[in-house]
C-alpha positions in Angstrom: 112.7 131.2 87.7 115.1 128.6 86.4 112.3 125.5 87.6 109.7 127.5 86.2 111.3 127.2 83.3 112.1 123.7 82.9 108.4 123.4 83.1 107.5 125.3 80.9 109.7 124.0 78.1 108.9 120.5 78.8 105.0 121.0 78.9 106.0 123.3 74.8 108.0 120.1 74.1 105.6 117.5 75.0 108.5 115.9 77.5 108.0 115.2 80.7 109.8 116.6 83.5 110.6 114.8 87.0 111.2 117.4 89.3 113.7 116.7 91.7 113.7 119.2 94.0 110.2 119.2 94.7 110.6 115.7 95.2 113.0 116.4 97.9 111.4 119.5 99.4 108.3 117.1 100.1 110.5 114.7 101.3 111.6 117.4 103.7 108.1 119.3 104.4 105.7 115.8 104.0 108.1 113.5 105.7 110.1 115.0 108.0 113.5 113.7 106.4 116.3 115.5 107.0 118.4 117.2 104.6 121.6 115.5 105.8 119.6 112.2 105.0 119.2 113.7 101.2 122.6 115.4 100.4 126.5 114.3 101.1 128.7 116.3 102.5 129.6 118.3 99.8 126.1 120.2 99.7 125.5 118.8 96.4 125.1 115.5 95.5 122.0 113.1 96.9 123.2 109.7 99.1 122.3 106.4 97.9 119.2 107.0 100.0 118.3 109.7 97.6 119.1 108.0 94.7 117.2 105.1 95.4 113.6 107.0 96.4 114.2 109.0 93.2 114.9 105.9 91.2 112.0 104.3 92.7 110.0 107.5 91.8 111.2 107.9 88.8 110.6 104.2 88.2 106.7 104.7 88.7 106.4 107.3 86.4 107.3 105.7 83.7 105.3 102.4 84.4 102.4 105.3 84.8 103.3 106.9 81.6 103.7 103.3 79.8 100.3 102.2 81.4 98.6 105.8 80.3 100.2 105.3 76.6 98.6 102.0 76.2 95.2 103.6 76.9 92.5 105.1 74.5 94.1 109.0 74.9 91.1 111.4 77.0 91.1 115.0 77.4 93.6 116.4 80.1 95.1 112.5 79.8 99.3 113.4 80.4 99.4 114.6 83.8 101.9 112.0 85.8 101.2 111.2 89.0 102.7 111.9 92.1 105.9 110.3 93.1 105.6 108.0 96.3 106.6 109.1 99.6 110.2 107.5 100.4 110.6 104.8 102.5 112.2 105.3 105.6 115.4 103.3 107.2 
């Protein structure tokens, strides 16, 4: 419920919302990386691998959402892309 509504509230507000765990859970499911890869020890935080694919993805969506706000605006125009797959190590 509580992702749903993030969403939500973001989409009334016009803001755009990067969401993190389904970033990771695709991670997990798409690429095969392991949670142990993603989180520290403490079951909470990500490791610098983390950080850096979710800078990285975070990182294109703005350049996508600069590049789209420099456009001519078309219907259903605002929809980010997906983030990049993470590279491996």
């Amino acid at each position: 419920p509580m992702l749903k509504l993030i969403a939500e509230v973001g989409q009334q507000e016009n803001v755009p919302v990067i969401a993190r765990y389904a970033m990771m859970k695709a991670w997990k499911e798409r690429d095969g990386v392991p949670l142990s890869q993603m989180i520290i020890l403490d079951g909470l935080h990500l490791t610098d691998w983390s950080y850096k694919c979710f800078a990285q993805a975070v990182a294109a969506r703005l350049a996508a959402g600069l590049a789209q706000a420099t456009r001519p605006t078309k219907p259903g125009a605002g929809a980010l892309p997906e983030p990049p797959a993470p590279a491996m190590r």
